[in-house]
C-alpha positions in Angstrom: 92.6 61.1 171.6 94.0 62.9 168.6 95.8 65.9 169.5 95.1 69.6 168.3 97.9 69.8 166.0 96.7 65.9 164.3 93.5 68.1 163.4 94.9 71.1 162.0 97.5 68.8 159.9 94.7 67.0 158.4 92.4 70.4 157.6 96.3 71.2 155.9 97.0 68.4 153.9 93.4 68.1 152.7 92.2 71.5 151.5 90.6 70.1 148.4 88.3 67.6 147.0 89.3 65.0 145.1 88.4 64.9 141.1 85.9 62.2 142.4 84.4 60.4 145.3 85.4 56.9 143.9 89.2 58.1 144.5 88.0 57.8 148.6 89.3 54.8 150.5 85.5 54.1 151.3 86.7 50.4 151.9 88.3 52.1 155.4 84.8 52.6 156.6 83.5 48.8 155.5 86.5 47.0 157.0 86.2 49.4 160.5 83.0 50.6 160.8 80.2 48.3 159.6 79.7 46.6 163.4 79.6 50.1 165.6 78.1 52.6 162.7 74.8 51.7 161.1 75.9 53.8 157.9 75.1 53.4 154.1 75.0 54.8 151.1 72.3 56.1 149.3 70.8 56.0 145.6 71.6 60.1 145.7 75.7 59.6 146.6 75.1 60.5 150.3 76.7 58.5 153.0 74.2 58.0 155.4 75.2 57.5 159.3 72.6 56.3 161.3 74.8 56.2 164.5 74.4 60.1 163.8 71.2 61.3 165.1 68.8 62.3 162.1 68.4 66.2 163.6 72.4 66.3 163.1 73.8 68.4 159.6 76.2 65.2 160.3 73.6 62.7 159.7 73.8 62.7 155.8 77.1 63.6 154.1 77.0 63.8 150.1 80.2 62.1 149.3 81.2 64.6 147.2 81.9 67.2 149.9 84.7 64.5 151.8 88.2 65.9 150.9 89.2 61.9 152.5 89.0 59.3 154.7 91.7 58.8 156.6 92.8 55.7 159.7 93.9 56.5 163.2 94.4 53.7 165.6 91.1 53.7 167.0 88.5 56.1 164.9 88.4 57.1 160.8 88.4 60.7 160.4 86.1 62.0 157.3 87.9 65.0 156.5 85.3 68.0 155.0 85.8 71.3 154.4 85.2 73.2 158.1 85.0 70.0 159.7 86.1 66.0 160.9 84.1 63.5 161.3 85.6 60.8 163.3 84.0 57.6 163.8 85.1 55.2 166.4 86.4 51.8 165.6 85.5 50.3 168.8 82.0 51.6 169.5 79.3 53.9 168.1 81.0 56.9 169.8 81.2 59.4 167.8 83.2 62.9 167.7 83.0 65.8 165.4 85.4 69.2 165.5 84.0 72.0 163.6 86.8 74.7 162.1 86.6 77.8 163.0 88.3 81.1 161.1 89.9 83.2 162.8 88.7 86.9 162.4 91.0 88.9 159.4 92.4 91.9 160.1 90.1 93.9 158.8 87.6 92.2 160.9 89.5 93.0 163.9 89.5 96.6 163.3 85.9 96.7 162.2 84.8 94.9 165.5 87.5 97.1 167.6 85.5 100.6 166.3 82.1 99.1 167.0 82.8 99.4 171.2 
């Protein structure tokens, strides 16, 4: 299990984009993933993960939106903007935790005088 404070370190360190996709450690997903994730890429640049049901936004990533791949012990994490991707090493399980923004202050008072 990757703790809480894993996640938010990883949203942290990887804010941004890289310049380009082919600076991703793709290779991570090859060496780990092939036997437990029917994934590929496409003719369009989208990483295509078929161990993702096909209804999912998840499904089909453009490579262009991962800020990077990064290993834990058991799963690779795709790090996006709002949200993780992470793939298990050991099976087809597959987990995904979706940031969410906390309300500003101004949304707090504009919420507070709508009661």
């Amino acid at each position: 299990m990757i703790s809480n404070k894993a996640i938010q370190e990883l949203y942290s360190r990887f804010p941004k984009r890289p310049a380009s996709p082919d600076e991703l450690d793709i290779d991570l997903m090859f060496i780990h993933l092939m036997d437990n994730h029917d994934f590929y890429i496409d003719d369009d640049g989208n990483l295509v993960i078929n161990s993702i049901t096909s209804t999912s936004p998840f499904h089909t990533i453009p490579l262009i939106h991962i800020h990077k791949i990064v290993e834990f012990e058991d799963k690779i994490a795709l790090v996006l903007h709002s949200s993780i991707i992470f793939l298990d090493k050991h099976d087809s399980q597959v987990h995904v935790h979706i940031r969410t923004q906390k309300p500003s202050f101004l949304d707090k008072l504009r919420y507070r005088n709508d009661d």
